[in-house]
N, C-alpha and C positions, 0 to 999 in steps of 0.2 A: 738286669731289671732297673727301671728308672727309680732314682729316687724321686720324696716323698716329702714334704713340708707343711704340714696340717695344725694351723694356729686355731687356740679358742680365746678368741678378743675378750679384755678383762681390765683395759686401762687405755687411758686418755691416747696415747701415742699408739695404742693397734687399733683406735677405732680410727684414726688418721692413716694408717698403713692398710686397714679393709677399706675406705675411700678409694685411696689411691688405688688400688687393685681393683676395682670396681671401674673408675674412672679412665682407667688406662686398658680398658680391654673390651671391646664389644661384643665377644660371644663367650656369655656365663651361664653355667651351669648352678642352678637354685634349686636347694630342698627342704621343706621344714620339718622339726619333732614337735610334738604335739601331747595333749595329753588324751587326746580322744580318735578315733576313727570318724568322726561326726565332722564333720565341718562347719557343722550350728548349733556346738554345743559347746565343742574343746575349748582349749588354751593353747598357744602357740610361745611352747617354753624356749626356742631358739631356730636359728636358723644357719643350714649353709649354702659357702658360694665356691663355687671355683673357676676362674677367669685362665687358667694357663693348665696344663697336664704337668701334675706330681704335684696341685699346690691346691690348699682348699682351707677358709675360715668358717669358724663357729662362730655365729653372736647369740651369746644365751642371754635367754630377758630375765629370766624367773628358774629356781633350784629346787630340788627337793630336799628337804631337811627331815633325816632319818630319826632325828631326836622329838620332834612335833610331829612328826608325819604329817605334814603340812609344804603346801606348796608355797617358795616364799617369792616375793619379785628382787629383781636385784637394781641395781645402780651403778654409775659409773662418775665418780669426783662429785656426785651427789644429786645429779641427772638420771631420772627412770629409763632404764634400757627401751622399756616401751619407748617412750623418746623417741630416742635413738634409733632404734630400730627403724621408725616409721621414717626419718629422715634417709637412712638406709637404703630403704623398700623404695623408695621415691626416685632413686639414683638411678634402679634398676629399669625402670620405664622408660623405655626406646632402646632397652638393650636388645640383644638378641638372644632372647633366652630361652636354656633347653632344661629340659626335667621330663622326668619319668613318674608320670600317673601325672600330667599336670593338672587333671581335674580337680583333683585332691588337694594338692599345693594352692592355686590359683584362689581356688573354691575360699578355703580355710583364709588365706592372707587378706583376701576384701573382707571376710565376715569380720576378720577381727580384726585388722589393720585399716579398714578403709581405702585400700591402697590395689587397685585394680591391673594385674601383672599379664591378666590374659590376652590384650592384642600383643604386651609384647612377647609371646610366645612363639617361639619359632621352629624351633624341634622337640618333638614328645618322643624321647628314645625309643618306647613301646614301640608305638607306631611306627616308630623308622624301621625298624629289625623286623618288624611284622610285613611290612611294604616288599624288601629285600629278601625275606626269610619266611615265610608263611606259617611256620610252624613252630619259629621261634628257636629257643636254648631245648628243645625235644629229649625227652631222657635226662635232663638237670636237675628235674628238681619241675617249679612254677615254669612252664617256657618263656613266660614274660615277663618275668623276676628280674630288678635290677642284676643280683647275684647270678643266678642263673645263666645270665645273657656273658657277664663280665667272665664268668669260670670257662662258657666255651669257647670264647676267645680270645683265654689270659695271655697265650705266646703276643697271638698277633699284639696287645694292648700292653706289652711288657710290666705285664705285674702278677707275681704266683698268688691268682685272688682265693683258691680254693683254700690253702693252707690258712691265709691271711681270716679269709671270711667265717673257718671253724673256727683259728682262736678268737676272736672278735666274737665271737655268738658265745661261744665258753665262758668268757671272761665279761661280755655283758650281763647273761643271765646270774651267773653267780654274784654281780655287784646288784642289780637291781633285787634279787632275794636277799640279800643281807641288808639292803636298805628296807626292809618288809615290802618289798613291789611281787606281783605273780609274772608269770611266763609264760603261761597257756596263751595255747593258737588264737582263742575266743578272748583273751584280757593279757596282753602284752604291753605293760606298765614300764615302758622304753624309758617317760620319763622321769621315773624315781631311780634312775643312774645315776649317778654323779659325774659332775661337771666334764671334770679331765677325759672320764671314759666315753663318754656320750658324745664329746665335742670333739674327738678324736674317729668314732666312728660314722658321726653328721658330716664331716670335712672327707673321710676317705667314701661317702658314698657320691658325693658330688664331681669328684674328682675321677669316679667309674663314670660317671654318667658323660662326663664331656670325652674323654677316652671311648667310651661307645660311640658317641654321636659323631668321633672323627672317622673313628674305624667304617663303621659304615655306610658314613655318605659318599666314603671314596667306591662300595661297593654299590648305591644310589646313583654315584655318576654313570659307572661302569655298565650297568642296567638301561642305561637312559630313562630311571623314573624322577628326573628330579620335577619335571614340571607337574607329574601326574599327584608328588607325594608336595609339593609348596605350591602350585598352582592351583590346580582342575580340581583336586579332590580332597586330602587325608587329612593334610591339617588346615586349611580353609574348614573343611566340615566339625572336626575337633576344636577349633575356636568359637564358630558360628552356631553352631547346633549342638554337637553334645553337649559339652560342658553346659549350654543354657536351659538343655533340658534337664542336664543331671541337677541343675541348680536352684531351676522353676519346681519342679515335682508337679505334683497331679493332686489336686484336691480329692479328699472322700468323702461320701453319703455316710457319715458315722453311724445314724440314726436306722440308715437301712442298711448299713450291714448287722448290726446289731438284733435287726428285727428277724432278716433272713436267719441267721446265725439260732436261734431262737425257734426257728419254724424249721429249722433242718435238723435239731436235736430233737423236734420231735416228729420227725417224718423217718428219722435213724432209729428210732424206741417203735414203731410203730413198725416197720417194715422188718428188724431184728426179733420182734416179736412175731410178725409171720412166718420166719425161717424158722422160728424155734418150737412153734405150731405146731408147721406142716412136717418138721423133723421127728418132733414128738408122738403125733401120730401114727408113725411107721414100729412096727414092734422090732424091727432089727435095729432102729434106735435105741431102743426102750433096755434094751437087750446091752447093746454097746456101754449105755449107761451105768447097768448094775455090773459090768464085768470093769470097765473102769473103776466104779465104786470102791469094789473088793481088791482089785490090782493096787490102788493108788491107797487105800485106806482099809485095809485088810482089818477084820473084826482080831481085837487082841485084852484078854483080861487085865493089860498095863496101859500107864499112859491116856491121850487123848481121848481113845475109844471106849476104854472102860468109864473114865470120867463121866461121857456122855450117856453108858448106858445106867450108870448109876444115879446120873440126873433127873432120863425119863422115867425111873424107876423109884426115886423117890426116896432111896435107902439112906439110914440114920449114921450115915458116917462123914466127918468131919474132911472141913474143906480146908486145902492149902492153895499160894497164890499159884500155883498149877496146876489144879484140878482137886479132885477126891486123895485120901489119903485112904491107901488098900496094904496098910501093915497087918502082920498077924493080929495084932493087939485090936486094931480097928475091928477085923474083920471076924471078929467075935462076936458082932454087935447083928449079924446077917441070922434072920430064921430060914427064909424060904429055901426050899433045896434047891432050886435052880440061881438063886444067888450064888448061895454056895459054894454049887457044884463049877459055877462057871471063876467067880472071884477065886476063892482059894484054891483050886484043882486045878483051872484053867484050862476046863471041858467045854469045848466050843458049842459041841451036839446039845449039850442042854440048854442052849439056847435055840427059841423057832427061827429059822431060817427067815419069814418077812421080817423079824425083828431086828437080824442082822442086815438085813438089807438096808431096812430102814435108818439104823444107824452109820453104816460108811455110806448111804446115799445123802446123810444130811454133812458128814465130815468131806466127801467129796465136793459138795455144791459150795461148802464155805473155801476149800481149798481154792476151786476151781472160780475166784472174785463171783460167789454169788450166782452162778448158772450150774444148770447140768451140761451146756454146750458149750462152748465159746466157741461162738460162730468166726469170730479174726484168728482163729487157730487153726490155721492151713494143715498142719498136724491133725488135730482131731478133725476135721473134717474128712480125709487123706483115710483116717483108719476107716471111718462109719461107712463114705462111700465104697470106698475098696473093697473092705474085709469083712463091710457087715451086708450092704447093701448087693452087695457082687456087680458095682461096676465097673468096666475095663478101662483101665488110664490108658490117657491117648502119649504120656511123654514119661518120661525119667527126668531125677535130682542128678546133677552132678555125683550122687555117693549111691546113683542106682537106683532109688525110690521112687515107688509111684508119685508123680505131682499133681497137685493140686491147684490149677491157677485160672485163670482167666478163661483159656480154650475151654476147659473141661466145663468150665460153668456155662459157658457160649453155646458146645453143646447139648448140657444136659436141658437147658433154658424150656424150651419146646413141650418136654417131658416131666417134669417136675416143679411144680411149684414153688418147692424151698429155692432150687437154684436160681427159678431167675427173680425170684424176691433176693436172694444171696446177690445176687448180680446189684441189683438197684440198691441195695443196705451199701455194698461195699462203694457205690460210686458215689454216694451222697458221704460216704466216711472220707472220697479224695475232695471232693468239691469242699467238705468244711477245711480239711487242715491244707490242702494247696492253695486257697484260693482265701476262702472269709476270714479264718486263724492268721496266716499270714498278712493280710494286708489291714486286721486291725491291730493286731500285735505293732506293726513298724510303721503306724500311724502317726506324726509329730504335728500336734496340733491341726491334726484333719486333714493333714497332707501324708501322702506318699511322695517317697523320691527315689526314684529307681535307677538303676544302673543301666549305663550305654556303654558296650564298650569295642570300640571299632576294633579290636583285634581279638573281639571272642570267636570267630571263626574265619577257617581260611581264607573264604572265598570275598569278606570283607565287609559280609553282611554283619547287622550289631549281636554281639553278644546280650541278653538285657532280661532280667526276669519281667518283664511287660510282653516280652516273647512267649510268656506263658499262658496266658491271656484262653480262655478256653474260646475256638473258633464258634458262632454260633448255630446251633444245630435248628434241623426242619422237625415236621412231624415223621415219623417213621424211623428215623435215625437212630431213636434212643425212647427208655419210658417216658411218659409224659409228664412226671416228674422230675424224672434228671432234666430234658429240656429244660425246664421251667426253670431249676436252679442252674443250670450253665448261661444259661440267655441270663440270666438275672445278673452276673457275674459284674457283666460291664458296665451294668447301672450306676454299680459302685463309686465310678471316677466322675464326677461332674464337673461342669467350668463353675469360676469362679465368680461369684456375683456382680452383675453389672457384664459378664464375656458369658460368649456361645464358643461350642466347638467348629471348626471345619470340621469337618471327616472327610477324607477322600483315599480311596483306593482302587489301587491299579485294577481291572479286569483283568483275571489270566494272564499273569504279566509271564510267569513262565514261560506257558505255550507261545504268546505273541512273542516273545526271545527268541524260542528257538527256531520259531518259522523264519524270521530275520537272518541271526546264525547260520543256517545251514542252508540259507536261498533257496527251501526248496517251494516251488510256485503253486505245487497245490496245497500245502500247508497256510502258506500265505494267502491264497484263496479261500478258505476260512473264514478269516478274518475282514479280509474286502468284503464278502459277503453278509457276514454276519452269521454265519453257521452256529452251529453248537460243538465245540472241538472235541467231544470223544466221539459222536454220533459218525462225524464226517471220515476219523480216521477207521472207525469200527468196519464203516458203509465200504470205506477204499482196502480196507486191508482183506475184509472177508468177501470181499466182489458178492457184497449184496445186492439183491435189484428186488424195486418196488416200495423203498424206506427214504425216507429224508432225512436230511443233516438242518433243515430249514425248521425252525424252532416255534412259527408259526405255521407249517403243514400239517394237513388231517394226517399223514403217516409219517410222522417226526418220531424218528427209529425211539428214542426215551420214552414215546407215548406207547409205541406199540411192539417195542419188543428192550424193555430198560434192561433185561438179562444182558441182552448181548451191548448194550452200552457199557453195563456197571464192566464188564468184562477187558473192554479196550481201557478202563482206566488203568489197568496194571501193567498196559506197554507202549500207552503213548506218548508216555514223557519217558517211559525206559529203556526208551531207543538211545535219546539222548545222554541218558545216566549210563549207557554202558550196557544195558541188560543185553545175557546171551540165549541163546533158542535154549541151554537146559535151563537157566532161571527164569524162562519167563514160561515153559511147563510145568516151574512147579509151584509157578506163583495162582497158574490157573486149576492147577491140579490135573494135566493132561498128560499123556505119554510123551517120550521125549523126540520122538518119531512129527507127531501132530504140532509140537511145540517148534521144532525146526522148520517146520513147513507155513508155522502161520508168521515167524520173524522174519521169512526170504521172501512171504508174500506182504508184510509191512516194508520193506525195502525194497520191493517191486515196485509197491504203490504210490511210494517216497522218494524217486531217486535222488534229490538234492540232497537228503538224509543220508543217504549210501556215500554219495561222494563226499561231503562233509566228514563222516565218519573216517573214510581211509587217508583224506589228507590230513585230518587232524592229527589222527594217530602215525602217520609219516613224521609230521611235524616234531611230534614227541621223541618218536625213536632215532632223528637226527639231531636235534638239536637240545633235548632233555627238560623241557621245559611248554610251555603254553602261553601266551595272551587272550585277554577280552578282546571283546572292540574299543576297549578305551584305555589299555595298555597295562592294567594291572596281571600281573604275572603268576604262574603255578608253576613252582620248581617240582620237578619228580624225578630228583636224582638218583634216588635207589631205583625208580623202574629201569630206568636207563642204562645205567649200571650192569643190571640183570641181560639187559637188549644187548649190550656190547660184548659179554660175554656167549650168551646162549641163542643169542637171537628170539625168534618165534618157535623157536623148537623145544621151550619152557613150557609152552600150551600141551604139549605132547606128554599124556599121561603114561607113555612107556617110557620116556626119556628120561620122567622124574623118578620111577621104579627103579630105574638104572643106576640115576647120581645118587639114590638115596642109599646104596648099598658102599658107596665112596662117600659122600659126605655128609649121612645120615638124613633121615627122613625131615624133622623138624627144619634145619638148615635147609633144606628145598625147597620145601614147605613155604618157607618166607621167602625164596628170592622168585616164588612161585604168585604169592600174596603178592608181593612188591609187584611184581610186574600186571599184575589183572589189576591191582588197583589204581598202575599209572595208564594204563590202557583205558580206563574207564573215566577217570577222572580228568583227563585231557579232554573230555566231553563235558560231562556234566559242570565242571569249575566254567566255562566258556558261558554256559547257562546263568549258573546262579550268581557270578561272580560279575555280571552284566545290570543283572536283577540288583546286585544291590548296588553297584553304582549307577541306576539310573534312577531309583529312590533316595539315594543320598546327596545325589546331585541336585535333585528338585527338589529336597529341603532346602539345599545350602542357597540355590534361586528365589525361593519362596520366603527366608529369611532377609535375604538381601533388600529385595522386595519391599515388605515391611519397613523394614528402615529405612530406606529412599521415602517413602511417605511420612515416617516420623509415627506409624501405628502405634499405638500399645497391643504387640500382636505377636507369638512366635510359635513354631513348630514344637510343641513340648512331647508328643511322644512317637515313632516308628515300631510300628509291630507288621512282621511278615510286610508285605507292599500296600500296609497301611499308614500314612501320613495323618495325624492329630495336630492342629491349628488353635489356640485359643486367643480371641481377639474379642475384640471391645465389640459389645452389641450393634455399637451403632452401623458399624460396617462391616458382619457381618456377610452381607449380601454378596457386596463387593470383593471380600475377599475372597469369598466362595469361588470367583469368576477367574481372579490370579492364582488361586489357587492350581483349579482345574488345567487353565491354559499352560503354565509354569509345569504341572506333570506330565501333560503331555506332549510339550514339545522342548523342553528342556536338552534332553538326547534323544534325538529320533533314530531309533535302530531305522535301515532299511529293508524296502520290503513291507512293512507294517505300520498303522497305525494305534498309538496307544491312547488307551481310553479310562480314563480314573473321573467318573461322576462324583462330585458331591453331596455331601448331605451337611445344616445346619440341624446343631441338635443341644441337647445342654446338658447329656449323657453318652458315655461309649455306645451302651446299646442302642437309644435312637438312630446314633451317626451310622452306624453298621451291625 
């Protein structure tokens, strides 16, 4: 194992020996501790560097002092670290510097230092391991976790980081709790450690981080991505665009969300109130009610229930702070016989039967917050429709139980009024807390700032909760009040006063991908034309005659037979995703006879699609792996794995019968998984993983752009193959036009033209 040399600078001659180790080394590894998650609100209590493997300093500015519980700053011969520090940070510019999450780091160090680190950034570790590794440290733990990345390949980086990394987590938390700091996942108070512990764990993370960034640029070179991951795309784009989106944020309509917010509490009260109506009015409700009642709040001469009847009954006996007090002694005080007979005897019969009703009817509704239903009780609903109602579930709970979800309400919708009110109550319950909740909650000062994170999925498209964004819906789609509040959604984000948005998004960038990809000419033909792309593939795969694919025809198959369009949407991108003739029967709900018959007459209709298909997947089972057209990579080393043992004789449902009786069923299972999902995925990543570097790229053009003119202009948000531009009114117009031209000829797949129209607008929802 290498040793290990991790200084925390605390006197005149180590701020002279962290100089010289700074000065003497061009590629350093930086990372700060902080007192916040925030990067525009924290403190930035120290920092470290490591310029060489086994060597790493701490400069801490500010302490936590366990006796004030106060954050203090510190000094050096009588010089504020802050100071210091900042002459420090300054050395660092034009180094070549690597860090993991550098949005974070970078972000944080100009807010508070002034001191702008981000062009010199050179390697974001994430990204590098994500470049090389698509999946990451997988089964670690975070797959992109500095720890996680360093534990799976502690041999190769000669350090036992797993052992190291638990006691180091042990022996943090218990000194930051003894200094009264917490440890929770949500509030990890890192920097009420103390010095020695904190500056010894800041030094050994810097010192993984440069240890990764060796380890796998040699597997970068190895790859041949080093132009794709420092030139063409990952950290170009990570300099230029994320981090200035993550940093810009998106302005909010406070006012309108607050109003919507407002009008969808009461369109939730109003629509909750018809399920509980139309529920009500049913007597096997009614029915369900009073047996709940009595099951959950059983009539009893002790306790809650007698309390209650001795309330509505008026009787002369003394209260305690738990109800009625029913001792012998009291209960002397009772004339009427059915008092009596019920309090002292605890003869249930001599009370009438509506009066007990009435009583666990009214201890059930307080139970039950205030309802005889609760309609968000997937539960009570589950029993009433089931068992009171006699309708048949369409599924089972993992534990066997009828369920109660989405489907069942889809179809009782047609047929019952509670349901598809129960439908529109529950969608307006997601649109408040996914959408308005959320993004006034983590509101800072009228801005949102959302996350982009180039290694949220494999294929290299962004990870980002702006991905969340509800698509906007037509008339038919949905009620015409969920419409109304999903379209509203995007109102939300406005430009900033004095700037308009661009909006520009790709058309069908999918579809146009994959006709490129897979060269096949009538696919392509589509698109020269201007077709309508399910129409055309519906018309070619079911050898329909007499319908158009032509969007302005009197028999434009959508106009006059949308059945059979909406139909083709479930296989004509799932040719390319992999789909086989039984999945794509039972996506239509056909036999598996008819479903085989209609994927050999789509690959009839396609043949560029056929032979794409089996070269790809040759590609895969020789060589274990895939590219785009622009070189980023999909490893599928377990499929592969699976191919060199078994071949194609995995597919073979007697085969697996077989191995399963030698090496049991679940172990088949997966090297059976493994292999269909690298068969598939050697497709579909070729698709999406195109998709997002031909949007990523025409930010990083469109940014470029900008700055050649000197604009106040930048791309601040990507959702799905939508690009958001916010630029100074005045030009506007004109960016509109570099805009456009910039997305679509940035990357020209061949075969294809792409087409991403804009819109100037001063809201998400006008731009799109």
């Amino acid at each position: 194992m290498s040793n290990k040399s991790y200084k925390i600078v605390t006197t005149q001659d180590e701020v002279v020996e962290l100089m010289e180790h700074i000065e003497s080394n061009d590629i350093i590894a930086y990372d700060t501790e902080t007192t916040s998650l925030n990067p525009r609100d924290g403190q930035i209590i120290g920092f470290s560097v490591s310029g060489q493997v086994g060597m790493g300093y701490y400069f801490p500015t500010r302490i936590w002092n366990p006796q004030s519980q106060q954050i203090e700053d510190l000094e050096i011969a009588g010089i504020p670290c802050d100071k210091i520090a900042k002459k420090l940070l300054k050395m660092l510019v034009g180094k070549q510097l690597v860090m993991h999450n550098a949005s974070f780091d970078t972000r944080y160090t100009n807010n508070f230092y002034g001191v702008d680190l981000l062009p010199s950034l050179w390697v974001d570790t994430a990204l590098l391991v994500h470049t090389v590794q698509e999946e990451g440290a997988f089964g670690y733990g975070n797959p992109f976790g500095l720890k996680s990345i360093a534990i799976m390949v502690q041999k190769e980086i000669g350090l036992d980081v797993e052992k190291a990394a638990n006691e180091e987590q042990l022996i943090l938390k218990e000194n930051i709790k003894a200094n009264g700091g917490t440890t929770t996942k949500e509030n990890f108070e890192i920097y009420k450690a103390d010095m020695q512990i904190l500056g010894e764990y800041a030094a050994a993370d810097t010192d993984l981080t440069l240890r990764i960034c060796n380890h796998f640029l040699q597997i970068l070179q190895k790859e041949g991505l080093e132009k794709f991951f420092f030139e063409e795309e990952v950290m170009p784009l990570y300099r230029e665009v994320t981090v200035p989106m993550e940093d810009r944020g998106i302005a909010l309509d406070v006012k309108l969300i607050e109003k919507i917010d407002a009008e969808i509490q009461e369109d939730q009260k109003l629509y909750g109130k018809k399920v509980l109506d139309s529920l009500m009015a049913l007597p096997k409700t009614r029915e369900w009610i009073i047996d709940q009642a009595f099951k959950e709040c059983p009539p009893s001469h002790k306790g809650k229930w007698a309390s209650v009847y001795a309330e509505m009954r008026e009787l002369p006996l003394p209260k305690t702070a738990k109800g009625y007090s029913f001792t012998a002694k009291t209960l002397t005080a009772l004339t009427d016989p059915m008092d009596i007979a019920f309090l002292k005897e605890g003869n249930l019969e001599a009370l009438p039967e509506e009066l007990r009703a009435k009583i666990s009817l009214k201890l059930w509704k307080e139970k039950n917050d205030g309802v005889y239903i609760n309609i968000q009780s997937k539960v009570q609903l589950a029993d009433i429709a089931f068992n009171y109602l006699g309708i048949k579930p369409l599924s089972e709970t993992a534990k066997g139980k009828p369920q109660f979800d989405d489907d069942i309400l889809e179809a009782l919708a047609p047929k019952h009024d509670w349901a598809e009110n129960l439908r529109i109550y529950n969608k307006l319950l997601k649109i408040k807390s996914t959408y308005i909740d959320r993004f006034y909650s983590k509101a800072e000062n009228g801005v949102f700032y959302p996350y982009f994170k180039q290694n949220g999925t494999v294929s290299g498209r962004y990870g980002s909760d702006m991905q969340q964004l509800p698509k906007p819906k037509e008339d038919g789609e949905a009620a015409e009040i969920v419409i109304r509040y999903t379209n509203e959604i995007r109102a939300f984000f406005v430009s900033r006063e004095g700037y308009k948005f661009v909006d520009c998004d790709y058309e069908s960038l999918e579809p146009h991908l994959f006709a490129s990809v897979s060269d096949d000419k009538n696919l392509q033909e589509i698109f020269s034309n201007g077709y309508d792309f399910y129409s055309y593939v519906a018309i070619k795969t079911e050898k329909m005659n007499g319908v158009s694919a032509d969007k302005k025809a009197p028999n434009f198959l959508k106009k006059v037979d949308p059945v059979k369009r909406q139909r083709a949407k479930s296989y004509s991108l799932g040719m390319a995703y992999g789909m086989s003739p039984y999945a794509l029967a039972m996506s239509l709900g056909i036999d598996k006879k008819e479903g085989a018959q209609l994927h050999a007459a789509y690959l009839e209709g396609f043949p560029g699609v056929a032979n794409w298909i089996d070269k790809s997947r040759e590609h895969f089972k020789e060589h274990g792996y895939v590219k785009n057209k622009v070189g980023r990579i999909r490893h599928l080393n377990k499929g592969k794995e699976v191919y060199d043992v078994f071949g194609d004789s995995i597919m073979d449902f007697r085969l697996r019968k077989n191995l399963s009786q030698e090496y049991g069923s679940e172990q088949v299972q997966r090297w059976y998984g493994d292999y269909k999902n690298a068969l598939n995925n050697c497709l579909n990543f070729q698709i999406q993983s195109f998709a997002a570097s031909v949007v990523n790229r025409a930010a990083l053009a469109i940014n470029r752009a900008f700055k050649e003119r000197g604009w106040d202009a930048q791309v601040i948000a990507q959702i799905h193959d939508q690009l958001v531009m916010e630029v100074k009114e005045e030009y506007a117009d004109e960016a509109a036009k570099i805009v456009q031209h910039l997305m679509q000829t940035t990357t020209q797949p061949p075969g294809i033209i792409l087409k991403a129209p804009p819109e100037i607008a001063i809201n998400l929802r006008d731009g799109h």
